[in-house]
N, C-alpha and C positions, 0 to 999 in steps of 0.2 A: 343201847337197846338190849333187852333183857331177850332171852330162849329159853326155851322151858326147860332145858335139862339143868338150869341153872337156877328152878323156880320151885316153889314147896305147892303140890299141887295134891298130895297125899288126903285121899279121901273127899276132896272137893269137890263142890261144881265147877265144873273148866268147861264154857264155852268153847269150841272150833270153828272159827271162818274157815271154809274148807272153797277151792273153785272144784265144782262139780256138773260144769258145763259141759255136760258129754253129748258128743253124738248119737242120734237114734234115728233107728229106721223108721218105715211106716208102720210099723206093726212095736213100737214102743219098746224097743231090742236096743240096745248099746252094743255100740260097732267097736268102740275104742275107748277101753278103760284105763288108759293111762293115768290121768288125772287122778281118778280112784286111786291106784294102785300106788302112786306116790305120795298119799297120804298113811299109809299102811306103819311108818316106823315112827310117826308120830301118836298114833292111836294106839301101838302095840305100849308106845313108851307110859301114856296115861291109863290105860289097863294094869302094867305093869305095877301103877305108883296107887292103885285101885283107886281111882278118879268117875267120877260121873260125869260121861262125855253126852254132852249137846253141844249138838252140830247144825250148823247153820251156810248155807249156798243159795246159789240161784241156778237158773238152770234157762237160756234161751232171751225170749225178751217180749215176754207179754206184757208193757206199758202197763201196771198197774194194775192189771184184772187177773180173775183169774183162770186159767186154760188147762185142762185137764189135760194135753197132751205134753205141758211143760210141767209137769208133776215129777217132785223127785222120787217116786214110789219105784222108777225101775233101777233107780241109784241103792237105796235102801235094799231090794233083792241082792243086788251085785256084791254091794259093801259085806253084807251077812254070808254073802258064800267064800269071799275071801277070805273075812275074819273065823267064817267058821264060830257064828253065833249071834244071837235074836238081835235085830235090830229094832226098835221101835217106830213105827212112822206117825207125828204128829199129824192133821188137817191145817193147821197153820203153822206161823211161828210166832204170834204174840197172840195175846187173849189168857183170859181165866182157864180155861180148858187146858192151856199150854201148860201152866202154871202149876196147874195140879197133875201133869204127867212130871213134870220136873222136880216138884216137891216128894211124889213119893217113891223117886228112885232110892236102887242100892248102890253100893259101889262096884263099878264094873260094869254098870250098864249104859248103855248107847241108844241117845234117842238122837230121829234125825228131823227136825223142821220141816217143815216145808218151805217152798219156794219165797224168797224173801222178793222178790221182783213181782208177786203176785200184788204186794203192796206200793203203790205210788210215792210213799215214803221214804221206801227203800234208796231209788236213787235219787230224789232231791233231797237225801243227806239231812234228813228232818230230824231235831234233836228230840222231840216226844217219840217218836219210833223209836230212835237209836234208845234211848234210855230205859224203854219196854224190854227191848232187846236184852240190856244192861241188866236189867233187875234181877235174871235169872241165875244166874252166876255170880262164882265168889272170882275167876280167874275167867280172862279173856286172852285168847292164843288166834293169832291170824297166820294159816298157814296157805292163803289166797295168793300166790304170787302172781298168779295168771291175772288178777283184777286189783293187783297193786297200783296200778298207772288210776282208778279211779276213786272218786271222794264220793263214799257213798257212807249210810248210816251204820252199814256192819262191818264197815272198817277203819273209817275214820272220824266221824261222830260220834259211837262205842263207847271209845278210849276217850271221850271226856266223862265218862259215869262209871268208870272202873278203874279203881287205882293199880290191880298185880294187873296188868297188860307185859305180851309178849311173842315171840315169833315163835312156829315149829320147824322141823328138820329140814322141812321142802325148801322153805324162806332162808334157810341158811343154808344150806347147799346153793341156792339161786345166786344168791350173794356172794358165797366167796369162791364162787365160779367165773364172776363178774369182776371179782378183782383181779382176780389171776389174769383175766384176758383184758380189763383195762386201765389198772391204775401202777400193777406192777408185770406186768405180762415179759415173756421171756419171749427176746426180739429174735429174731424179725418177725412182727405179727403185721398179719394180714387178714383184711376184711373182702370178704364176698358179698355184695349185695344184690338181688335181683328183684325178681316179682316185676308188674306192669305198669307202675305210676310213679316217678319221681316225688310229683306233690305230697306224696305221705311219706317218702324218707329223706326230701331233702336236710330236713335240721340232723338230722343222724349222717347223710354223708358230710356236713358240716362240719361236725364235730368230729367225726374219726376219721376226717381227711388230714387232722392234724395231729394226732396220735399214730396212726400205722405208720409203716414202712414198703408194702404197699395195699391197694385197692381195686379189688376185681368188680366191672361192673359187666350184668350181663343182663338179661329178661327183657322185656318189651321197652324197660325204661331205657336199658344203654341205648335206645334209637333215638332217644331226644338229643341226646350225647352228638351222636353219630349226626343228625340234621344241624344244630351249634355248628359241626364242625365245616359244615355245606355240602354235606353228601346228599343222594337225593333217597329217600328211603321208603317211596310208594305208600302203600296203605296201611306202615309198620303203624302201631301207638305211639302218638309223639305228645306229647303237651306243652304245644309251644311259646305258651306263656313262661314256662319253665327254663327254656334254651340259654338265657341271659347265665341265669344260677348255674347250669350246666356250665359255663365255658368260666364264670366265676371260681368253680371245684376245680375245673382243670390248672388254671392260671393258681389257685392253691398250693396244688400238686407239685407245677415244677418249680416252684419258690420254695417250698419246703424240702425237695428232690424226694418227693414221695413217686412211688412210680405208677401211674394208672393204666390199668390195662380195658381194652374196649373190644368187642365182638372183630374179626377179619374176616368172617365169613357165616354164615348164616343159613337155616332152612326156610324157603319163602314157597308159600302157595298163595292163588286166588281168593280161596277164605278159610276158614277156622272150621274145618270138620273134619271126622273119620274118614271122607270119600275123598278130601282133597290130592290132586295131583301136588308131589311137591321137586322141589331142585335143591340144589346146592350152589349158591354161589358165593364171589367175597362181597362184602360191603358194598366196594364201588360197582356194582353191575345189577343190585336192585332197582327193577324199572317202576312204573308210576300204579303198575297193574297189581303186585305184588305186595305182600303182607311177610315181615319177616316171626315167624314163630319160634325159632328155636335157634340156639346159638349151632353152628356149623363143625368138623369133625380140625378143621387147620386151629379154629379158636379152642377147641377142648385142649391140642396138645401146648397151643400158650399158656391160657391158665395152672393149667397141672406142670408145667413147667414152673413158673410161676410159686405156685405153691411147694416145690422142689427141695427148698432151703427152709421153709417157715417153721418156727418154734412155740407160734400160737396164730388158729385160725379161727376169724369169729364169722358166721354165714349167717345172712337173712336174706332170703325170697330167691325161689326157682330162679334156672335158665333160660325158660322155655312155656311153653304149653304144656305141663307133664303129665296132665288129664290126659289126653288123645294120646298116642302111643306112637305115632309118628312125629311127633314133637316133643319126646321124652328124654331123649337119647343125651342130650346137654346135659341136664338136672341128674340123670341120671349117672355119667360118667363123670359129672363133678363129684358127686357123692362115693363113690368107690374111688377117685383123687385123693379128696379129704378123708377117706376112712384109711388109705394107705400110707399118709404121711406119718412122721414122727411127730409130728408136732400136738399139742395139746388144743383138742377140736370142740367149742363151743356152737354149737346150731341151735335159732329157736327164729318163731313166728310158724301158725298152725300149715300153711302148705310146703314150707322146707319140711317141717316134720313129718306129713304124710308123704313126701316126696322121698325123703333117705327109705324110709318103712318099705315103700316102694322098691326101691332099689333093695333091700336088705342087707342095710348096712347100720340096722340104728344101732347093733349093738357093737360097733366098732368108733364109734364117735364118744369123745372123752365124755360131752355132758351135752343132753337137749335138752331146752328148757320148755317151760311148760306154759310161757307166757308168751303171748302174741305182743300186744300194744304194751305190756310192760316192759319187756325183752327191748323193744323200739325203740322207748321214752329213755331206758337207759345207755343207750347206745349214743342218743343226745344227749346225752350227758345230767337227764333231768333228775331232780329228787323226784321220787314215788310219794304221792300222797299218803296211802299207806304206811310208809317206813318212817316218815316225818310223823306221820300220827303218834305208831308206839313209843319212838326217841321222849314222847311230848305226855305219853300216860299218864291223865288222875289230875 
């Protein structure tokens, strides 16, 4: 797979898949421009090489139409006060009209599309889109990590109508971040895994139940764990269609002498709010009444114990509830754990990220990444559609 500092792009048109999926208020404000902001040393580098940048994202998920409050118009503000220079904003991103904003650029200037999910085409991956797409450009650059996990027409339909295909800075940073932590990762490495639902990481603890050394499990899912094992665990989140695979991982575990660690104690209340009364108890003494929300203050000093010795730590999805502030405290003191270790700290999936930011600790963790469901799919050890695409250019 080709990168563009490896690429002649001098005075061209170079399309950008850019993920520019930002958050906004009611009032069409971006709360969190990261996403933006990691695109910044790829854009400086096609400036630099005085390239004619179109840029191409989605934004949200308006099924094919199109909605004025998914408009990338407050992306294009953001983007130009970063770069510190006019951004152009199309009405679309295919059509004649497009075509002639693109034909008569200079070099150095920056035009930004519009929402490619306004069109229907976009995600069923339709090769007459994609090729629309295609026509525009002499070079196509996918620096989408965050929307690598899917097969859509701007980024892997594309790359059948454009022979110079290639990744930016973001996309390789992502990647050999990802080796580090797991094809050659400096042991003992250790995975964190949390958030509320098994069913969506089961093939991820699959696969790096056989790779780490050990694996921390915590969030509303370690309670399916926890009932597998015949505890009784009240009105926690359990998915007990799940329990079988659960005690599968564990039977894993001590075959490989991987070591898993599970909650000992927990914060439980009657239900999930600001007002709730809550306790502290271990595992074994949650009654049928109780909902466990947050992992407990005996299980933080395991874990961080745990992570004590670790020379690569890879984290996906919360402790706890770390919305509400009485259910923070896990999520919370795992994150200044990991930001105190020596070890080299990989975090991604979007509520581990908003959760470290939280805590303010993002800038002590080695690398977060900026993909939710791609961060995931890799973690299963899956090829990215995406990545398969450009290996495959032209």
């Amino acid at each position: 797979m080709k990168y563009i500092d490896g690429m002649d792009i001098k005075g061209k048109r170079v399309l950008f898949r850019f993920d520019y999926n930002v958050p906004l208020d009611k009032d069409q404000n971006i709360t969190d421009d990261t996403r933006i902001r990691a695109t910044l040393p790829t854009i400086n580098y096609a400036l630099d090489e005085n390239a004619r940048i179109v840029i191409i994202s989605h934004l949200g998920r308006p099924k094919g139409k199109r909605v004025d409050k998914m408009s990338l118009a407050p992306v294009a503000k953001r983007l130009a006060r970063l770069l510190d220079k006019e951004i152009r904003m199309a009405d679309d991103c295919i059509g004649d009209d497009v075509k002639k904003l693109i034909d008569a650029m200079k070099p150095r200037d920056i035009i930004l599309l519009e929402n490619l999910r306004f069109h229907p085409q976009e995600e069923a991956n339709d090769d007459g889109f994609a090729k629309e797409l295609a026509s525009c450009c002499d070079v196509y650059i996918d620096d989408a990590f965050g929307n690598a996990h899917r097969t859509h027409a701007s980024n892997v339909g594309i790359t059948k109508f454009i022979k110079d295909c290639g990744a930016g800075f973001l996309m390789k940073k992502e990647l050999t971040y990802f080796s580090k932590a797991l094809e050659k990762p400096a042991r003992p490495l250790v995975a964190i895994v949390g958030g509320s639902k098994v069913s969506g990481k089961i093939e991820a603890l699959g696969h790096l139940i056989k790779n780490v050394n050990k694996m921390i499990i915590g969030g509303s899912m370690a309670f399916t764990f926890l009932k597998a094992l015949g505890y009784e665990v009240g009105k926690s989140l359990v998915e007990d269609s799940f329990q079988n695979k659960a005690l599968e991982i564990m039977k894993t575990a001590r075959e490989l002498g991987v070591r898993l660690y599970l909650p000992v104690d927990c914060v439980v209340a009657e239900e999930m709010s600001e007002e709730a009364e809550t306790k502290i108890v271990p595992v074994q003494e949650i009654n049928s009444k109780w909902m466990a929300l947050d992992i407990g203050p005996a299980t933080i000093m395991v874990f961080t114990e745990a992570l004590s010795n670790a020379k690569t730590i890879v984290w996906n999805g919360p402790m706890g509830v770390f919305e509400i502030d009485a259910f923070s405290r896990g999520t919370s003191s795992m994150a200044h754990s990991v930001a105190n270790s020596y070890a080299l700290s990989i975090v991604g999936g979007g509520d581990t990220d908003v959760a470290i930011t939280k805590a303010g600790e993002s800038d002590n963790m080695s690398y977060i990444s900026t993909g939710g469901g791609a961060f995931l799919e890799l973690l299963e050890g899956k090829d990215l559609p995406a990545i398969k695409a450009l290996k495959v250019c032209g």
